[in-house]
N, C-alpha and C positions, 0 to 999 in steps of 0.2 A: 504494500500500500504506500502513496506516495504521502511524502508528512505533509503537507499539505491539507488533504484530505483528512488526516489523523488529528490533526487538530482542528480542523474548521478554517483555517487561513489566519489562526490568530497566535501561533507560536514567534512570530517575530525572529525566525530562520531566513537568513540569508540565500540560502540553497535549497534545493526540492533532496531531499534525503528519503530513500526508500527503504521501507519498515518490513521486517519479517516478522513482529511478532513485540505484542505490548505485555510489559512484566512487570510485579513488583516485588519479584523475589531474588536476590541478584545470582543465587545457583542455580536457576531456570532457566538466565539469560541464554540466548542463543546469537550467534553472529547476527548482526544488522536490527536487534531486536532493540526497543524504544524502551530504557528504565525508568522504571517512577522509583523514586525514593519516599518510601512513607514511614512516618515517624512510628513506632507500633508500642506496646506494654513493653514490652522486654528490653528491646533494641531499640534503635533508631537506621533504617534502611540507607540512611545518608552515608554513613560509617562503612558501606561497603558499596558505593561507587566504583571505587579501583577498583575492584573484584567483578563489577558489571561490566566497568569498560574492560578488562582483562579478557572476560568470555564474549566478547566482541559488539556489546551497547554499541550503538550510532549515534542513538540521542539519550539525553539524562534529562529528566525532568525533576526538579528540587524544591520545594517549598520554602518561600517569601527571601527571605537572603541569606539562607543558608550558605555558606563559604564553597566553594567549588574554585580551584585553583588548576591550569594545567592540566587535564586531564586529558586532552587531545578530541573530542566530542562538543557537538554543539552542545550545550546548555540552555532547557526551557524553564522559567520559575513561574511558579501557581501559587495562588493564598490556600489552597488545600490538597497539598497532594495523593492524601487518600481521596477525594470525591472528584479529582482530575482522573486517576487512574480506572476509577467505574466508569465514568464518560468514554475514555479513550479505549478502554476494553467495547463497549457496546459498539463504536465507531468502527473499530479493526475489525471486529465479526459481521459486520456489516446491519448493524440492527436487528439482531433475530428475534428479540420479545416481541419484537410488531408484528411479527408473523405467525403470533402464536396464541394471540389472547387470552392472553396470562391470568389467571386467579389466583391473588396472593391471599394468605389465611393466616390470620395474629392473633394475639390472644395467650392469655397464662397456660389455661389447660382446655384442651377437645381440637387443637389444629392439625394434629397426625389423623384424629377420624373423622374429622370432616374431611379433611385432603381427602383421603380413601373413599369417602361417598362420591364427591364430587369426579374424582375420577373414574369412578364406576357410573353415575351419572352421563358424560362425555362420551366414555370409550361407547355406553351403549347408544347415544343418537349418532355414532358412528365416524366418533374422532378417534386419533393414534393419540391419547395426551399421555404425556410424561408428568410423571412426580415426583418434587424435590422435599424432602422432610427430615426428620430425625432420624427415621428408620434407615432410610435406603435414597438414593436419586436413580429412581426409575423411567428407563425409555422403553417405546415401545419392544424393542430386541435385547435390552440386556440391562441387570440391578446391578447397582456398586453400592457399595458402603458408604454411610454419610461421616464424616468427620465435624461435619457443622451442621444443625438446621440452615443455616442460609448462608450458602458458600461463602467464601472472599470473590470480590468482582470479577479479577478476570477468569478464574473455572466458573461461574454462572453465569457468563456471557460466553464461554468455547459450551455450557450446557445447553443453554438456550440453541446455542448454534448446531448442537447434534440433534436436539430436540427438533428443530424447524424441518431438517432434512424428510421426517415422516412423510407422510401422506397423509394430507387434511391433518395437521398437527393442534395440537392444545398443550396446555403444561396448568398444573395447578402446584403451588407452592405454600408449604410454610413459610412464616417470615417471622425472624425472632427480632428483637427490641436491638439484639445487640446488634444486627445487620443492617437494620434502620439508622440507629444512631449514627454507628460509623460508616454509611454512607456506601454500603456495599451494594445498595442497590441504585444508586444514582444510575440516569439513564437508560433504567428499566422501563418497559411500556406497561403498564396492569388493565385491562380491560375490566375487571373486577375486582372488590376487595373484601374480605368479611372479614369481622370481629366478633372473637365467641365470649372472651369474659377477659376480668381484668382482676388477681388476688396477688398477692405479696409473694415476690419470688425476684432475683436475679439483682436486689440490692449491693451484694457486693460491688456492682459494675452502676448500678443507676443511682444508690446513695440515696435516694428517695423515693414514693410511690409517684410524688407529682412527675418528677423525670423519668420515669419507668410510662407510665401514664402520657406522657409528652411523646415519647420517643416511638410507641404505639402509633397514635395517634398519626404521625406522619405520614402512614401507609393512606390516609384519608382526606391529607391535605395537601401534599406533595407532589400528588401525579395525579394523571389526567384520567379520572376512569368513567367509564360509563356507568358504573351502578356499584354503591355500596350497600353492603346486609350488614344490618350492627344489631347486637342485643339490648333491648331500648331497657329488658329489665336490668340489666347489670350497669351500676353509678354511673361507670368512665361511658358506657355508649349512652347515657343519658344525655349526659355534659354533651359529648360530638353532636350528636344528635341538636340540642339547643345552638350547637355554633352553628349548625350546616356543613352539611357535605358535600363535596366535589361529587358529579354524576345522580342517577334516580336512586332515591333513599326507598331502602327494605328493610325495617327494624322488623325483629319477629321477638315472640315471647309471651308472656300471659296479659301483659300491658294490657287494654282495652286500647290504647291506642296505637297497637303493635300492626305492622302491615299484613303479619301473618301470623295469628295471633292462636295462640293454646284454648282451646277450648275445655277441653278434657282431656287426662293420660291416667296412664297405667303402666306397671313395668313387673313380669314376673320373671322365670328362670329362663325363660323362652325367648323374651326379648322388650322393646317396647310399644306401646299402642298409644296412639290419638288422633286425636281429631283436630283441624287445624282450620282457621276462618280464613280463606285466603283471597286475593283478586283473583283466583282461578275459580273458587266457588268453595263452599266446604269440601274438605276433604279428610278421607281417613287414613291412616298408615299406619303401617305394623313393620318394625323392622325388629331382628333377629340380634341385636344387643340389647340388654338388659343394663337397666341402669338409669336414672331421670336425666343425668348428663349424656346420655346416649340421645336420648329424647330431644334434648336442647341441643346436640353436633347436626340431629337431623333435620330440625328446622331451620339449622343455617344453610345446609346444604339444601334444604328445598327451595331457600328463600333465593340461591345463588340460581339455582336451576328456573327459579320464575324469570330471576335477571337476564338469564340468555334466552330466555324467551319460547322455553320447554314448553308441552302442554304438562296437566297437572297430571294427567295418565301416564306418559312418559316417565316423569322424574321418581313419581310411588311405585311405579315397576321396578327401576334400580334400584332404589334402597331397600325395596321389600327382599329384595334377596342379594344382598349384600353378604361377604364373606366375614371371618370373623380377621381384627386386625394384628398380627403381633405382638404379642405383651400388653393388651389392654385388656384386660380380664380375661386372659388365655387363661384356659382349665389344664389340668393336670391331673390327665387320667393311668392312676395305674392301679386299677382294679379295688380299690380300695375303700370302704363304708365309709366316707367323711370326704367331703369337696375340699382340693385346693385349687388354688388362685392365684395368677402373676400379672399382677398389671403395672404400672408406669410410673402410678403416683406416688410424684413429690414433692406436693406442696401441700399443705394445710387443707384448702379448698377441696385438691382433685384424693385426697387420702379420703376428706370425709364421704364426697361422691360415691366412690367405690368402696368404703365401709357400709354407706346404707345401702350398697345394692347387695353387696354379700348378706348383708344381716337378713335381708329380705328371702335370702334362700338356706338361710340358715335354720336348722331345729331345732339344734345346742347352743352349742358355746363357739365363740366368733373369734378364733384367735391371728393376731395381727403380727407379723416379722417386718421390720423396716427398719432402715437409717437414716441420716442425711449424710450426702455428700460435704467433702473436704473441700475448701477453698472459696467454696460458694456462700450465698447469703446465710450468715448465722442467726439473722432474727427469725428466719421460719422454722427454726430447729424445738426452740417449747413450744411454739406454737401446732407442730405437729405431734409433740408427747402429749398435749391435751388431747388433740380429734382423738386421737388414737385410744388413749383412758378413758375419755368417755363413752368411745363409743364400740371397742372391742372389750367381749370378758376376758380376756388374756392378753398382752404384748410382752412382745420380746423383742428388744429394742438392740441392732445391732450395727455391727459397718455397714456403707453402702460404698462409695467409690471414695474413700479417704484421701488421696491425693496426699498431698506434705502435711496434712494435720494429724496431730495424734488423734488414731481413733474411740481410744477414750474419755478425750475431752468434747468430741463432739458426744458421743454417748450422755455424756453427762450434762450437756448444754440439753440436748432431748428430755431427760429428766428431769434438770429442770420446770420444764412446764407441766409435770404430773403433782397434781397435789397428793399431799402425804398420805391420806385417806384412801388413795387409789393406790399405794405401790406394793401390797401387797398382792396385789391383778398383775406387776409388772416387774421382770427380770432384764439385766441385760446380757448379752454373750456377744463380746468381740467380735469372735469369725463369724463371718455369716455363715458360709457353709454349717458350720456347728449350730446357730443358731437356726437356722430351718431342718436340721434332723432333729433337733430339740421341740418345737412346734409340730413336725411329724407323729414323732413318737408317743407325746402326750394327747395326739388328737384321738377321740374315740368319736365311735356311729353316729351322723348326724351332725358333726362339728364342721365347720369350714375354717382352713387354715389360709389366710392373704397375705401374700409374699409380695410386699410392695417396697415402689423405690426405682427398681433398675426394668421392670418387663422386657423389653424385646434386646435388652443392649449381653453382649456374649463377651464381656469382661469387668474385670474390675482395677482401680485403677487405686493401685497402691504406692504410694512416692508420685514419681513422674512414668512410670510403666504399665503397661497394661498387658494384665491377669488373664488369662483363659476364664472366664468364672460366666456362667448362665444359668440363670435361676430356676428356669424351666428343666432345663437337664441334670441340675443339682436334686432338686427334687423327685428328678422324676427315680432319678438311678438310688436315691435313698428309701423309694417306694419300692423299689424291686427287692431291695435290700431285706427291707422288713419283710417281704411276703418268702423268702428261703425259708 
C-alpha cells in the first residue's frame, strides 16, 4: 500500500513510501512494514524503535514529541499512537468491518451468549458470520483461541479481513470496556450495538464504576450505527437511554416502557419461557437455557434480530433451538445421583444468576466451589463471598486463576464478605483441583455441586504461566474416580 493512502495524505512525508504491513509490535515487524510505537502497561513501544527499524520498519510513527534521533526512517508523530495504529490497521486491510455488519455486544455478564444466539440467529437467514469473544474467534472454516475478548487492533482488522473473505459474511463481537477504552477498536464500522447489563467488575483497570460505565458507553456514542438494543431495566442503559443514542433505539426488559418488553417468564431445568410484547406482535419463546439471565441474553438477541429487520418467526426458530454454550452452565454428567455444574461466573451479579438457576433445580443442598482471580478487581472478591453464603448451603471457596497474588490472601479477601454467622456453611481449600473433589465427595442424591469462576477456559494461570487445568474435565475424571 502506498503511505499515502495509509494515512489519508496527512503524514506530512516527503516521498510516497510503500507499506507491507502496519504493526505495533516491533518482533512482528517485517521489511517495509509501517511501526506504530505505542506507549502500553508494561513497556513503552518507543524503546524499541531500533529493533523495528532493524527488522526493516520504512516508516515509525511516534506519539507527540517523543525523541527519535537518526534512525534512518521517515518519522510520522500522532497525539495518540494507540488510536492512530486502529485507524491505520482498518486503512491497510482495506476496510473490512464495512463489509460485514458488525454486531458489537458489551456489557458485564451475558455477551459470550448473546454473541452465540445472535450468531445462530445470522448463520440461519443464511449469512457465513464469524464470532469474536472470550471463548474462541470463530470463522466460518476454522476456531482459534481467544487471548482477549476484543483483540489488539491490528489482529481485529487482518480478523475482520478473513472474516469479509466468506460468502455473504457477518461477524458479531464481544466488546470489553478494556478495548473500548484503549481504542482498539477505533475505525471499526458497527452496524449494531447491544448492551446486556452493567455490575462491578474490571476496577482494577477502570478505578471507578462511572469510568467502567463511561468506557461502555462508547460502543453507543462513538460510531455510527444503525440500531442500538440497550437494557432500559438495568441503571447504566437507563442513563444512555435519557442521553440518546446514535441509530433506532431497542431497549427490551420488563420496563412498561421497554420496546420489547417481558410480559411473562418462567425458567425450569429445561430451559426458559416467555412471552414478549414486541413491534412484531406478541410473541412467545422457549429457549433450551435455563436461567432468568438466559431469558434477558434472549431478548437482546431478539431485540438485535428485530434490528436487522428479521421476521419474528425467523428469529424464535433460532433461539428455540439453540445449542448449549461452553462453560455456561455446562452439566457434568458422569452417571452420578447429584447435578454438577460449570459455568463462567465471576462476578457478584453473574455468581448470583446462576446460583438461582441451580437452586431452582436443586432438591438438597446447593453446594458452590469458586474463587477470584489474581491481579484483577479486588473489591468484587467479598462481594462474591456474600452471593455465595447467602445463597449456597455449602461453599468452598478456593483458587481461581491467581496470577502473582498469593492465593491465600485473595481467599481471604473472599471471606471477608461472609458474615460470621455463615462460616460454619463455609471452608476454604487452596487447590482447586482438591477443592472440587472435596464438593464431589461430600455431594449426596439430589444435591447440585456449581463449579464457578473459570467455565469454558482449559487453564489456570498461576504466576505468569499457564496450567493445563479445566474444570469440566477435573470433574468429570474425579466422577469416574469415585464410581471404581
Amino acid at each position: 500500500m502506498k503511505s499515502s493512502l495509509l494515512f489519508n495524505g496527512s503524514s506530512g512525508l516527503e516521498t510516497e513510501i510503500g507499506v507491507t504491513a502496519v504493526e505495533g509490535d516491533s518482533r512482528k515487524v517485517i521489511p517495509g512494514a509501517c511501526f506504530v510505537a505505542v506507549k502500553g502497561f508494561a513497556t513503552d513501544g518507543h524503546l524499541f524503535i531500533n529493533e523495528a527499524v532493524k527488522m526493516g520498519a520504512s516508516i515509525v510513527v511516534v506519539e507527540g514529541n517523543a525523541p527519535v534521533e537518526g534512525i534512518g526512517v521517515p518519522v510520522v508523530r500522532v497525539a495518540d499512537s494507540r488510536k492512530e495504529l486502529a485507524r491505520l490497521a482498518d486503512r491497510f486491510f482495506g476496510h473490512p468491518s464495512q463489509k460485514l455488519g458488525v454486531i458489537g455486544i458489551t456489557g458485564t455478564n451475558g455477551k459470550t451468549t448473546t454473541s452465540f444466539m445472535l450468531q445462530r440467529v445470522l448463520n440461519d437467514a443464511g449469512f457465513l458470520c464469524s464470532r469474536f469473544g472470550t471463548i474462541d474467534y470463530e470463522f466460518p472454516d476454522v476456531s482459534i483461541p481467544a487471548p482477549n475478548t476484543t483483540p489488539e487492533s491490528v489482529d481485529l482488522q487482518r480478523m475482520f479481513a478473513r472474516a469479509a473473505d466468506a460468502q455473504n459474511p457477518r461477524c458479531v463481537m464481544e466488546v470489553s470496556s478494556h478495548g473500548l477504552a484503549l481504542g482498539r477498536l477505533d475505525g471499526t464500522s458497527f452496524k449494531g450495538a447491544v448492551f446486556t447489563n452493567l455490575t462491578q467488575d474490571h476496577l482494577d483497570f477502570h478505578h471507578t464504576m462511572e469510568e467502567y460505565e463511561t468506557a461502555k458507553q462508547k460502543l453507543f456514542t462513538d460510531f455510527g450505527l444503525q440500531y442500538a438494543v440497550i437494557n432500559r431495566d438495568d441503571p447504566a442503559g437507563g442513563r444512555w437511554i435519557a442521553k440518546g443514542v446514535k441509530g433506532r433505539l431497542l431497549s427490551f426488559g420488563a420496563s412498561p416502557k421497554a420496546d420489547i418488553r417481558l410480559v411473562r417468564s418462567s425458567t425450569d431445568i429445561n430451559g426458559g419461557h416467555m412471552l414478549l410484547a414486541t413491534p412484531l406482535g406478541e410473541v412467545e419463546l422457549n429457549i433450551p437455557l435455563p436461567g432468568i439471565h438466559n431469558i434477558q441474553n434472549a431478548m437482546a438477541a431478539f431485540s438485535a434480530g428485530v434490528g436487522e429487520g428479521f421476521s419474528a418467526e425467523r428469529i424464535v426458530q433460532s433461539l428455540s433451538s439453540l445449542a448449549a454454550v461452553p462453560g455456561r452452565f455446562e452439566k457434568v454428567d458422569g452417571g452420578q445421583d447429584f447435578g454438577v455444574v460449570v459455568d463462567y461466573a465471576h462476578t457478584d451479579n453473574a455468581l448470583a444468576n446462576v446460583l438461582r438457576t441451580a437452586s431452582g433445580i436443586t432438591q438438597n443442598r446447593l453446594i458452590c466451589v469458586f474463587g477470584c482471580g489474581g491481579d484483577r478487581d479486588p473489591g468484587k472478591r467479598p462481594l462474591m463471598g456474600r452471593v455465595a453464603a447467602d445463597m449456597a448451603d455449602y461453599v468452598i471457596v478456593t483458587s481461581d486463576n491467581p496470577r502473582t497474588e498469593d492465593p491465600e490472601k485473595i481467599i481471604a479477601a473472599v471471606l471477608g464478605g461472609i458474615p460470621a454467622k455463615d462460616r460454619n456453611r463455609v471452608e476454604a481449600v487452596t487447590l482447586r483441583a482438591d477443592a472440587i473433589r472435596r464438593a464431589l465427595e461430600m455431594a449426596k442424591p439430589g444435591d447440585t455441586v456449581l463449579i464457578a469462576g473459570k467455565g469454558h477456559e482449559d487453564y489456570q494461570i498461576i504466576g505468569k504461566t499457564k496450567h493445563p487445568f479445566d474444570d469440566r474435565k477435573v470433574a468429570a475424571g474425579i466422577l469416574r474416580e469415585m464410581k471404581r
